[in-house]
N, C-alpha and C positions, 0 to 999 in steps of 0.2 A: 799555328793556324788560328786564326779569331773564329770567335762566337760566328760571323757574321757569314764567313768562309764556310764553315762546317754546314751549318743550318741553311744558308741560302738568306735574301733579303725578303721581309714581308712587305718591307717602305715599298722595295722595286713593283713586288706583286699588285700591292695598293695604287701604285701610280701608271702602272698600265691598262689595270682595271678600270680607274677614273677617265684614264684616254677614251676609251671603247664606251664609257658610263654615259658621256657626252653626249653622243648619240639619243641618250636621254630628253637632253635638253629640247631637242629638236621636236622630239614626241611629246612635251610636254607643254612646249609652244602652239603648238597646231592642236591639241588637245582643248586649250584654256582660248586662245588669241578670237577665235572665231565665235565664242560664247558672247563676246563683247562687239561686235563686228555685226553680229546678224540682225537686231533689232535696227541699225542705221539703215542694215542692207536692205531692209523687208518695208521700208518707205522710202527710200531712193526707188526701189526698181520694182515698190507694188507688188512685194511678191508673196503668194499662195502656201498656204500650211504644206502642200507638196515640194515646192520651189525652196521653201526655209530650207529642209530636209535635204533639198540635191543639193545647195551652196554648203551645206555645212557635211554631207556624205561623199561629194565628190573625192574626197582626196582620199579616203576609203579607197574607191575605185583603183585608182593609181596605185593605194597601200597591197592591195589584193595582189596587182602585177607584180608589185616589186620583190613582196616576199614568196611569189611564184618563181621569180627567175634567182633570187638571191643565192639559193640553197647551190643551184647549178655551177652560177657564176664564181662564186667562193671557193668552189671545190677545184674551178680550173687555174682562177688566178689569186687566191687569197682574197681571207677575210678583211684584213686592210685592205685592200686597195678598193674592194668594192663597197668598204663602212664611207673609204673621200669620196668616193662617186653619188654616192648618198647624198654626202652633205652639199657638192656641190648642184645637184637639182633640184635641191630644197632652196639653196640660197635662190636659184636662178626662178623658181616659181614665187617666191617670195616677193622678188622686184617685181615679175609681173603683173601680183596679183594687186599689187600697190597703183601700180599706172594704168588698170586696164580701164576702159570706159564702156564696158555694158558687162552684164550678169555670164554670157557665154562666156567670154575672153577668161574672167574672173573663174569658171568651171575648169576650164581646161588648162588652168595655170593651176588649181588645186590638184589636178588630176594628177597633173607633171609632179609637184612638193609630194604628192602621194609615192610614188613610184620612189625618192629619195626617202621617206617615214619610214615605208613597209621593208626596204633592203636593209636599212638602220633596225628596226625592231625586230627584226628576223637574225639579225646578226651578231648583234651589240652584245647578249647575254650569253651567245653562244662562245664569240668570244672568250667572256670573261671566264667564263665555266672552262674550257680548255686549258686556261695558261695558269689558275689559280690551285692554290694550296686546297686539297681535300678538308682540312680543318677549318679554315675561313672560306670557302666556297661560296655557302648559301649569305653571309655576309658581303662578299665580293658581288655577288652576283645580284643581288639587291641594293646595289649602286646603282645600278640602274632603274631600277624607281625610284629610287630616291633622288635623282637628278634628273628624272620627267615629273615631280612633285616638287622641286625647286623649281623646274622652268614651268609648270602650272603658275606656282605663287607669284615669281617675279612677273608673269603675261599679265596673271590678274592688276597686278599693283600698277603695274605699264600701262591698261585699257583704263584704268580710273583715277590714274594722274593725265592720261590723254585724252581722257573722256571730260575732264573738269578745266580742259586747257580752253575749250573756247563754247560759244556757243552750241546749241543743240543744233540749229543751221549747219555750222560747221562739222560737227562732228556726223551727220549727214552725206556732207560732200569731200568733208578733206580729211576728217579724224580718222575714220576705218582704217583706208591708206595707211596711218603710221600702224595705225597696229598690226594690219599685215605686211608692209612693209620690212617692220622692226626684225622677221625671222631670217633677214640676213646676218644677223650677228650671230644668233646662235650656232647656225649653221657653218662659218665664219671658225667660232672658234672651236669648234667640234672637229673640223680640216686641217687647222693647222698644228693639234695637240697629238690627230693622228700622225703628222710627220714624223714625230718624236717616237710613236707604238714600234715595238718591234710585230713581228708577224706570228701566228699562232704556232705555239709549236707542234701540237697536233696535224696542223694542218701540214707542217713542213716535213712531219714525218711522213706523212700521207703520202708525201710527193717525189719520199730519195734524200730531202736536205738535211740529212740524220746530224750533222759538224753542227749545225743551224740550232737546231729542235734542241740538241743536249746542250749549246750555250747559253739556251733562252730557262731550258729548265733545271741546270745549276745555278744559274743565278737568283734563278727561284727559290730553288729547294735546296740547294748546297748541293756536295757531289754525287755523296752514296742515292738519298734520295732521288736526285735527277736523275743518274744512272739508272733506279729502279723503274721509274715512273716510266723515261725511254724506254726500258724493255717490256712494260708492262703494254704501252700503248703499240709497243710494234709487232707484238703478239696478237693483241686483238687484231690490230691490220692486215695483221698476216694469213689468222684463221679464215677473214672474211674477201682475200683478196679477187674472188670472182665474184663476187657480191652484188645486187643492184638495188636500187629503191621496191623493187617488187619485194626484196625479203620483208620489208614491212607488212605483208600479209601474213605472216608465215607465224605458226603457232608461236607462242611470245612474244614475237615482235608486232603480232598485231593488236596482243592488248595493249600495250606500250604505246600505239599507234593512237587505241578508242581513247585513253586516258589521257596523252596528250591533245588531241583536239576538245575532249571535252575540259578541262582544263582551261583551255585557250576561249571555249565558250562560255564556260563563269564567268573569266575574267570581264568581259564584257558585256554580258545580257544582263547581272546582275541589279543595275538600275545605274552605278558611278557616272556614267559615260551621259545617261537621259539630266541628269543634275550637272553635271560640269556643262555639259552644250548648254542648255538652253535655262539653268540658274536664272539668271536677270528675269528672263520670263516668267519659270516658275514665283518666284519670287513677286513678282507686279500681277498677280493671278490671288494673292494673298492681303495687297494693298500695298506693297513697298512702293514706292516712288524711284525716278532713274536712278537719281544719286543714291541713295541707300541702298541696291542694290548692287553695284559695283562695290561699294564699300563692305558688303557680308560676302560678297563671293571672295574679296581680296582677303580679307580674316577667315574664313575656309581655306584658302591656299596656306594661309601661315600655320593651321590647326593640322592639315593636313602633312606640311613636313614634318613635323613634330612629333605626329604616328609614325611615319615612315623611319623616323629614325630610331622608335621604338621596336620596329618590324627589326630591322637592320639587326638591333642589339637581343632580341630576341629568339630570331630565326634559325644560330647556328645553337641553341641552348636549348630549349621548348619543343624545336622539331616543326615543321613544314604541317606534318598531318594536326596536330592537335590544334593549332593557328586557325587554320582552316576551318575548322570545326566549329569554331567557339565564334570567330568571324562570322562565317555565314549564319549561326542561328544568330545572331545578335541581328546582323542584317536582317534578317526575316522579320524580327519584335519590328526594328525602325520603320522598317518600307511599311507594315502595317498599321503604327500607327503615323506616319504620313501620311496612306490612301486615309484615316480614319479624319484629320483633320478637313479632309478636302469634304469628306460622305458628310459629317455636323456643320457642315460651314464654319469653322474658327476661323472667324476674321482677326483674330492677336495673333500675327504672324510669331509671335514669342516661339510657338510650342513648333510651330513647324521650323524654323530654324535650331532648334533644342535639338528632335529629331534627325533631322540633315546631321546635326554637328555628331552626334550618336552612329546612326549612318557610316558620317565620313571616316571614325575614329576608327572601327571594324574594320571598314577596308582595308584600310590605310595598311592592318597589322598583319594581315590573313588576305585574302582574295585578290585584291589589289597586286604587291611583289611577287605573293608565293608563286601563281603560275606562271609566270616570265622566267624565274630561279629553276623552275623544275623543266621546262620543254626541254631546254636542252640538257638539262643531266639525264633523263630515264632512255633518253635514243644512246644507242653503240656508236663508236668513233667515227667506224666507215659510214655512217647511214646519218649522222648529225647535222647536218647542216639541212641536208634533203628533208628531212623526217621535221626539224623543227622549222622550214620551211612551209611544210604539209599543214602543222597543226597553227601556224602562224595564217596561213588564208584563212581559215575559218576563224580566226582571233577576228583579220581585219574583216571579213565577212558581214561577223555577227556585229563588228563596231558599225558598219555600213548601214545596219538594219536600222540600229540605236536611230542612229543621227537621221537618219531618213523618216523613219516612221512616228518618232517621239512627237514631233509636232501635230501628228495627224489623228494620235493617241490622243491627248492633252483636248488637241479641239474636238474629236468625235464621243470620245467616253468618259473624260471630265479627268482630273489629277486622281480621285479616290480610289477608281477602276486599274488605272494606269500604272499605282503605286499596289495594289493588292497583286496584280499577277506578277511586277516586279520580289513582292512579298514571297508568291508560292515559287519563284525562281531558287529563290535563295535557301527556300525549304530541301528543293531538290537537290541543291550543290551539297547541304549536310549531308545528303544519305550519300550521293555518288564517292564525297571525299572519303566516307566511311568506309563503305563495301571497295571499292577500286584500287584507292591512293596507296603505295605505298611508302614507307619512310625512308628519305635518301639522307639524313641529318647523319653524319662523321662517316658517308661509304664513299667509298674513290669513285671513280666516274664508271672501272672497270668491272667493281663489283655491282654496283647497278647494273651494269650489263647481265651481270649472273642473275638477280635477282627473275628478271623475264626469261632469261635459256630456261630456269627451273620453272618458271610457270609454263613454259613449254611442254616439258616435260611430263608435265600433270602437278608438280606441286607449287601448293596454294603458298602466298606471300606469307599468311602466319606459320605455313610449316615452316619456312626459308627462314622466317623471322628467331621463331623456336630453335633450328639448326645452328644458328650462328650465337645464339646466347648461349647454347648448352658448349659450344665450340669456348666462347669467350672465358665461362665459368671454368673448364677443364685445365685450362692455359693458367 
């Protein structure tokens, strides 16, 4: 029997992951596309530091729904089928949002591509966390940033090759259009690479399809581990079989619960989200001009995969908690002296770009991936999808706020105000990830699970921690 036999394929694990990773792409498009999109949109249609805010939060809106029903919908009919349902509403708000002729049409065709973002980023990493090898997990499962941080880069590089195709007139009335338009490809090949996905196997256990679940995860793991992995996940299914989303209140699982939405709220209030939307702006607030502005946000997008793949190679080595850490207080130094550029008036846009580029690198390695990788591993099998559903509303929530309010920030309290409480945010994520986070770096999906029964219990994550090393040392 070969190597490949015994142990299971990492290729096969790797390239189901990228399937599911895809979905990425989509989030990384609507993330970036609209940054370039909104200064055309805010003198075609005259619109108001509130109005900026609703064209570029609408699809929030939609995010919010989608990853409200996701969690439901997946548990009834699979994660696949509702990752193509995704992409196909993205594509379809995509066309619309390209042809529409007034600012409404254009809202509620975001609202629709929302509804397809929020099921996809609700799902995509939960996905990958189900069908992946324990050992490369947090590396799989950070494929997924990292291909919403390719499709950031390739949007930017799209909006300032489409931005330098014609006139300023034109890019006015006809340029936007391609660049919203353009999220039919992503979405496009995100559908068709699901064809190829097989279906989670978690999920199939979930359901009876046990023949299913153990082909999907020998192939994975080889036999004995599949074999193991199967019985380990039908155990947990089993303990919890009259189970509902209410046990997420329930001693452990509701810390489980606080730590993942707060999690999901770093990820976004941290400031990434005020600097990717509305960049160009920030940017001509400093003296850039159109075109050099498009040009620093597109080398941001290139700076930015670069960290992510740092993240990638880091993640399953370094550990999630200490990432974190080191991330956010660096973000803290950046965003501060950001707001300090805006408070001296530094007209050399140099340092503030300097800054951003400092900024983005942190993210990129710590705050950015890591909470996407972690929702879904700290919930229990039976309660995964629901649970990372839960802390994913408040992800898109809090992204809603960004994009709505940034503009009204910027014009009422100036960048320096704007960027300091972005600053004291980031202060906060240090201690929360400190005192809360625990470390899920080389644990199966199942021993995370133990990890919260024991804080249920009464004992603390360093006792649980303490237990298993003195366990390790003994052995």
């Amino acid at each position: 029997m070969s190597t490949q036999q015994t142990q299971g394929s990492r290729a096969y694990a790797v390239t189901i992951s990228l399937a599911a990773a895809m979905g990425g792409l989509l989030y990384g498009y609507d993330t970036a596309v609209i940054s370039g999109a909104i200064g055309f949109l805010k003198t075609l249609y005259h619109l108001s530091p509130f109005m900026q805010g609703l064209v570029i939060s609408s699809i929030m809106i939609g995010g919010v729904i989608g990853v409200a029903v996701s969690g439901f919908l997946s548990d009834r009919v699979g994660r696949r089928k509702v990752l193509m349902t995704a992409a196909v509403l993205f594509a379809v708000a995509a066309f619309v949002s390209a042809i529409s002729s007034d600012v409404t049409t254009l809202i509620l065709a975001r609202i629709v591509g929302g509804l397809g973002i929020g099921m996809g980023s609700a799902l995509s990493v939960t996905y990958i966390s189900e069908c992946a090898p324990t050992q490369i997990r947090g590396a799989l499962s950070s494929l997924y940033q990292l291909l919403t941080i390719i499709g950031i880069f390739l949007t930017y590089l799209t909006n300032y090759l489409i931005q330098r195709s014609g006139s300023v007139a034109w890019d006015v009335h006809t340029g936007w259009r391609w660049m919203l338009g353009l999220g039919c490809v992503p979405a496009a090949i995100f559908f068709f690479v699901l064809l190829f996905a097989p279906e989670s196997p978690r999920w199939l256990a979930k359901v009876g399809r046990i023949d299913e679940a153990l082909r999907i995860l020998v192939r994975i793991n080889g036999p004995s581990a599949g074999q193991r992995e199967l019985e380990s996940i039908r155990e947990s299914i089993a303990s919890e079989s009259a189970a509902s989303i209410r046990d997420l209140l329930k001693p452990g699982w509701r810390k489980a619960l606080g730590v993942g939405i707060l999690l999901a709220l770093f990820n976004q209030i941290i400031g990434m989200n005020a600097v990717t939307y509305y960049g160009p702006e920030i940017f001509r607030m400093v003296g850039f001009s159109l075109n050099s502005d498009f040009e620093i946000q597109a080398f941001f997008g290139a700076m930015w995969v670069v960290f992510t793949v740092v993240a990638v190679v880091l993640i399953d080595r370094v550990g999630r908690k200490p990432l974190m850490i080191v991330g956010s207080a660096l973000m803290a130094i950046f965003m501060a002296l950001m707001g300090l550029t805006f408070y001296l008036h530094v007209h050399n846009g140099f340092w503030l770009v300097l800054f951003i580029m400092g900024f983005t690198a942190a993210f990129s390695v710590s705050m950015g991936p890591i909470p996407w990788i972690m929702i879904p591993e700290i919930f229990p099998n039976h309660l995964r999808a629901r649970a990372a559903g839960v802390a994913t509303i408040f992800l898109w929530g809090a992204n809603w706020a960004i994009g709505q309010f940034t503009p009204v920030l910027l014009n009422d309290f100036g960048g320096a105000y704007t960027f300091w409480m972005f600053a004291v945010i980031n202060i906060l994520g240090v201690l929360f990830v400190t005192a809360w986070v625990p470390e899920t770096k080389n644990r199966s999906l199942e021993e995370i699970e133990s990890i919260w029964m024991a804080s249920g219990r009464g004992v603390s994550l360093s006792q649980r921690d303490a237990h298993e090393r003195a366990k390790r040392a003994h052995f």
